[in-house]
N, C-alpha and C positions, 0 to 999 in steps of 0.2 A: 651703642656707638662703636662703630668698627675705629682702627687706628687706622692711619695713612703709613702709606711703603716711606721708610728711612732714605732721604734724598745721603748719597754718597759727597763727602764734604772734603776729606782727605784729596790734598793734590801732590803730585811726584813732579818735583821742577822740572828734573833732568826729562823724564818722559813729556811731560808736556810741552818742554822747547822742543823735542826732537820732535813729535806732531807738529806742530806749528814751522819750524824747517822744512820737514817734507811736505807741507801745504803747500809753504813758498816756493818750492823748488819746481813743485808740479804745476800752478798758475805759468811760474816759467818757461818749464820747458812747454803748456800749451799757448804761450805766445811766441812761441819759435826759440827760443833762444835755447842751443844745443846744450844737451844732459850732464856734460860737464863744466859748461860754465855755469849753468841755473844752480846743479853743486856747490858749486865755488863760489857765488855770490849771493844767496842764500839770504843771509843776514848781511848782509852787505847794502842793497840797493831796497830803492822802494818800490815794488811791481806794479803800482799803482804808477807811478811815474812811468815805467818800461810797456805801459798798457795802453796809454794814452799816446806816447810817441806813435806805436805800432799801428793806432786805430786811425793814426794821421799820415800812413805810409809810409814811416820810418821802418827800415827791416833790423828785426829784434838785437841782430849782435850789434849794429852802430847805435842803437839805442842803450844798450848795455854798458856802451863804452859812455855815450853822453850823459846817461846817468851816475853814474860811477865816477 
């Protein structure tokens, strides 16, 4: 009986919010909305909401604001 490979279990909060930021920030900036606001709102808004305006012809920065 062979063993199975050790699934890595340990999580690093800080590194894993800071992934999951610049997740958000990239979905962001490729719905338009410029590199330093998708920065700046980050954990702020919900991209899901800024994705759905956008898909309806909203352009991404009044989206940003309606969201927000």
């Amino acid at each position: 009986m062979t063993s199975s490979p050790r699934l890595e279990t340990s999580f690093d909060s800080r590194r894993d919010q800071r992934i999951v930021r610049e997740w958000r920030e990239e979905r962001l900036r490729r719905l338009g909305v410029p590199p330093a606001h998708a920065a700046l709102f980050a954990d702020r808004v919900d991209w899901h909401a800024i994705a759905d305006l956008v898909a309806r012809g909203c352009p991404p920065t009044l989206a940003l604001k309606i969201v927000h």
